[in-house]
C-alpha positions as CSV (number, residue, x, y, z in Angstrom):
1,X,-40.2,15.4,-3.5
2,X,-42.9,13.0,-3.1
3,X,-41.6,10.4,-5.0
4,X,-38.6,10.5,-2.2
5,X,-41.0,10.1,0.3
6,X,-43.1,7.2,-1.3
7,X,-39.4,5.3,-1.1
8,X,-39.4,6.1,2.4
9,X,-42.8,4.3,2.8
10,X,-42.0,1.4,1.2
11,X,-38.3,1.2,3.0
12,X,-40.5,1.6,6.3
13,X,-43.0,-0.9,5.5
14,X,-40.4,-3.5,4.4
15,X,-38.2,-3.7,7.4
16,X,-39.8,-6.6,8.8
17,X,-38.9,-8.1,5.6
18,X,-35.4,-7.0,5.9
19,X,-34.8,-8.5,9.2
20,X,-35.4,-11.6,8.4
21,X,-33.4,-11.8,5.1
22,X,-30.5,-10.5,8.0
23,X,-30.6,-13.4,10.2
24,X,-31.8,-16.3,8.1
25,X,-32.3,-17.1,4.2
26,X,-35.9,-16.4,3.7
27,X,-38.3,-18.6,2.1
28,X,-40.3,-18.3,-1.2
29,X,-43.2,-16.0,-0.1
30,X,-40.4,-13.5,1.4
31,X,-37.9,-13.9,-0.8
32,X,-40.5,-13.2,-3.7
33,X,-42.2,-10.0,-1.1
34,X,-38.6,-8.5,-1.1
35,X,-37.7,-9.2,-4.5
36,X,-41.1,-6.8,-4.7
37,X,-39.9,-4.1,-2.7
38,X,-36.5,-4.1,-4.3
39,X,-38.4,-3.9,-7.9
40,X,-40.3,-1.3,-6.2
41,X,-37.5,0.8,-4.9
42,X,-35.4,0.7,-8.1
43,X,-38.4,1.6,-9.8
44,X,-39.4,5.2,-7.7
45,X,-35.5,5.7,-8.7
46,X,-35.8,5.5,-12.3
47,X,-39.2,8.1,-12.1
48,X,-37.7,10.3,-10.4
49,X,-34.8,10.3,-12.7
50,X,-37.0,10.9,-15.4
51,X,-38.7,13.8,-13.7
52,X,-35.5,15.4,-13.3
53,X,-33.8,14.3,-16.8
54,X,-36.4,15.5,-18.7
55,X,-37.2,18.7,-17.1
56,X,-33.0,19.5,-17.0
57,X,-31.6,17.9,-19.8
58,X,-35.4,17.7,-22.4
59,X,-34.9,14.0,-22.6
60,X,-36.9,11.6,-24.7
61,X,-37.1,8.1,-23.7
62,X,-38.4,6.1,-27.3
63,X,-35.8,3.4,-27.1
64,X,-35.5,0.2,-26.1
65,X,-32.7,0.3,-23.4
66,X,-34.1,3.3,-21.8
67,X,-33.3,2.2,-18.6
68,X,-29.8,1.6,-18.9
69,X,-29.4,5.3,-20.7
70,X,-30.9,7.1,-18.2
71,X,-29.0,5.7,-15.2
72,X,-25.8,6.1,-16.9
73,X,-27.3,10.1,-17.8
74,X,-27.9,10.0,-13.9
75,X,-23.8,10.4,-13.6
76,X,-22.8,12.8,-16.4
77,X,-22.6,16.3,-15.9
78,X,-24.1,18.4,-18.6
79,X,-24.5,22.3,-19.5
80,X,-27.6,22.7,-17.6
81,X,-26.7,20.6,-14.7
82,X,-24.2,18.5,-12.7
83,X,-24.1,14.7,-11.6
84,X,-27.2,13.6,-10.0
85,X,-25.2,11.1,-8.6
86,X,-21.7,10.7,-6.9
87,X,-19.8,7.8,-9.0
88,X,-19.4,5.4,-5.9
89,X,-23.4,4.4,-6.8
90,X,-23.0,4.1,-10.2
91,X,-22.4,-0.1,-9.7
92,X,-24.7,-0.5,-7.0
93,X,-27.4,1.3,-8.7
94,X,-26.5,-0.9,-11.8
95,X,-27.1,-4.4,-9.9
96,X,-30.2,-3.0,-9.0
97,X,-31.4,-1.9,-12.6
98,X,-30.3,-5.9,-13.6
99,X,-32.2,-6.8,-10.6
100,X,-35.5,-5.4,-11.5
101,X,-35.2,-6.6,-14.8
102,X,-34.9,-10.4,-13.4
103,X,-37.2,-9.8,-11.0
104,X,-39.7,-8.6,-13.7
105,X,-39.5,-10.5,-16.0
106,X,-39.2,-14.3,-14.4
107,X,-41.0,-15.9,-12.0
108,X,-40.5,-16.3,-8.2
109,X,-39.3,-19.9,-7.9
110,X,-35.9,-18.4,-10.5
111,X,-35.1,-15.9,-7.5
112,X,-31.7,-16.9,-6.4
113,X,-31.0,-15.9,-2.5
114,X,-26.9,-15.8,-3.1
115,X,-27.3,-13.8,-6.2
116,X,-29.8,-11.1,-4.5
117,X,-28.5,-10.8,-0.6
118,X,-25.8,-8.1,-1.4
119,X,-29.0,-6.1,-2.6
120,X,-31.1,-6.7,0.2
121,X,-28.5,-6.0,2.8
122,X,-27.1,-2.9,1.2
123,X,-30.5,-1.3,0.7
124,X,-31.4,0.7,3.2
125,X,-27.4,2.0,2.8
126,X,-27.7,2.3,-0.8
127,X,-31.1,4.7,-0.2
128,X,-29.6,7.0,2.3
129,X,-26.9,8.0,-0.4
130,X,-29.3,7.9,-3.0
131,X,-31.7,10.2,-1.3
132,X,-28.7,12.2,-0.2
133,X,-27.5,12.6,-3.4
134,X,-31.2,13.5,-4.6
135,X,-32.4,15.9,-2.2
136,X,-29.4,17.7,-2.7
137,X,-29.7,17.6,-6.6
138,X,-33.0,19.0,-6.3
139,X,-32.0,22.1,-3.5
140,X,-29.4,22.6,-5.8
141,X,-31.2,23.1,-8.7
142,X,-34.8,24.5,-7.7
143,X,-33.0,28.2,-7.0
């Protein structure tokens, strides 16, 4: 799925990033670059969640709290489909939904490094099970 592999990218090109928030606090302009890519990677979640909710399950997104509903639809198995998701992710993948919406809707000097660390350093661990758990949603379901 390209949108799988356009989290990949971003995942690659943010390392450096990464690294740094692993060995020391970082400072404004990286804290506020990898509060970016951690927008960014919640974000290619959400679409392809959409993708897949509303081609399986017809979904319309016209309410407010969107976001929230389709993440929590993300876990539920339904008559034309199972979980998307195993259950362990559902919390993780909830601190990063309330993570993109601080991050999108404040400014950079708010960003808090002891209330955003766990994120950064469970990332790249977060994705592989996502994309796990993706890529074999979608083998699953494209026979």
């Amino acid at each position: 799925m390209h949108e799988v592999s356009l989290i990949d990218e971003m995942i690659l090109a943010s390392k450096p990033l990464l690294e740094i928030a692993k060995n020391r606090e970082p400072n404004y302009g990286e804290k506020c670059g990898i509060a970016y890519n951690m927008h960014s990677f919640y974000y290619g979640i959400e679409k392809i969640l959409l993708l897949i909710l509303i081609s399986e399950d017809k979904l319309t997104v016209d309410e407010s709290k969107w976001h929230k509903t389709i993440l929590a639809k993300s876990f539920e198995k339904t008559d034309n489909r199972d979980p998307i998701f195993r259950d362990d992710l559902r919390e993780p993948l909830k601190d990063y939904l309330n993570f993109r919406h601080v991050s999108r809707n404040s400014y950079g000097s708010v960003l808090v490094w002891d209330k955003m660390k766990h994120l950064v350093w469970s990332l790249e661990t977060t994705y592989e099970l996502v994309k796990s758990d993706l890529i074999f949603f979608i083998e699953k379901h494209s026979n």
